[in-house]
C-alpha positions as CSV (number, residue, x, y, z in Angstrom):
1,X,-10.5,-17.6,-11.0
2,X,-11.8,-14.4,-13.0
3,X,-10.4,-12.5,-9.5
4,X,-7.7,-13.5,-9.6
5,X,-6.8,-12.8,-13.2
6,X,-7.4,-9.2,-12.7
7,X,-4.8,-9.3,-9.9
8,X,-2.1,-10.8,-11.5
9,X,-2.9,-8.8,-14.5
10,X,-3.0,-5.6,-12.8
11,X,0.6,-7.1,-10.8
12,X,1.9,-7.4,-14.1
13,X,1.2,-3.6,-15.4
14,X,2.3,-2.1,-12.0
15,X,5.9,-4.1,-12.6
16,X,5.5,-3.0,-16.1
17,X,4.8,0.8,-15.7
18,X,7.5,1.2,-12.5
């Protein structure tokens, strides 16, 4: 789902700025 998307997206950029 769309809510889902934004919280793996948002997952991913947290991984990604850390």
């Amino acid at each position: 789902s769309l809510c889902f998307l934004i919280f793996y997206i948002s997952l991913k950029l947290s991984l990604l700025y850390n």
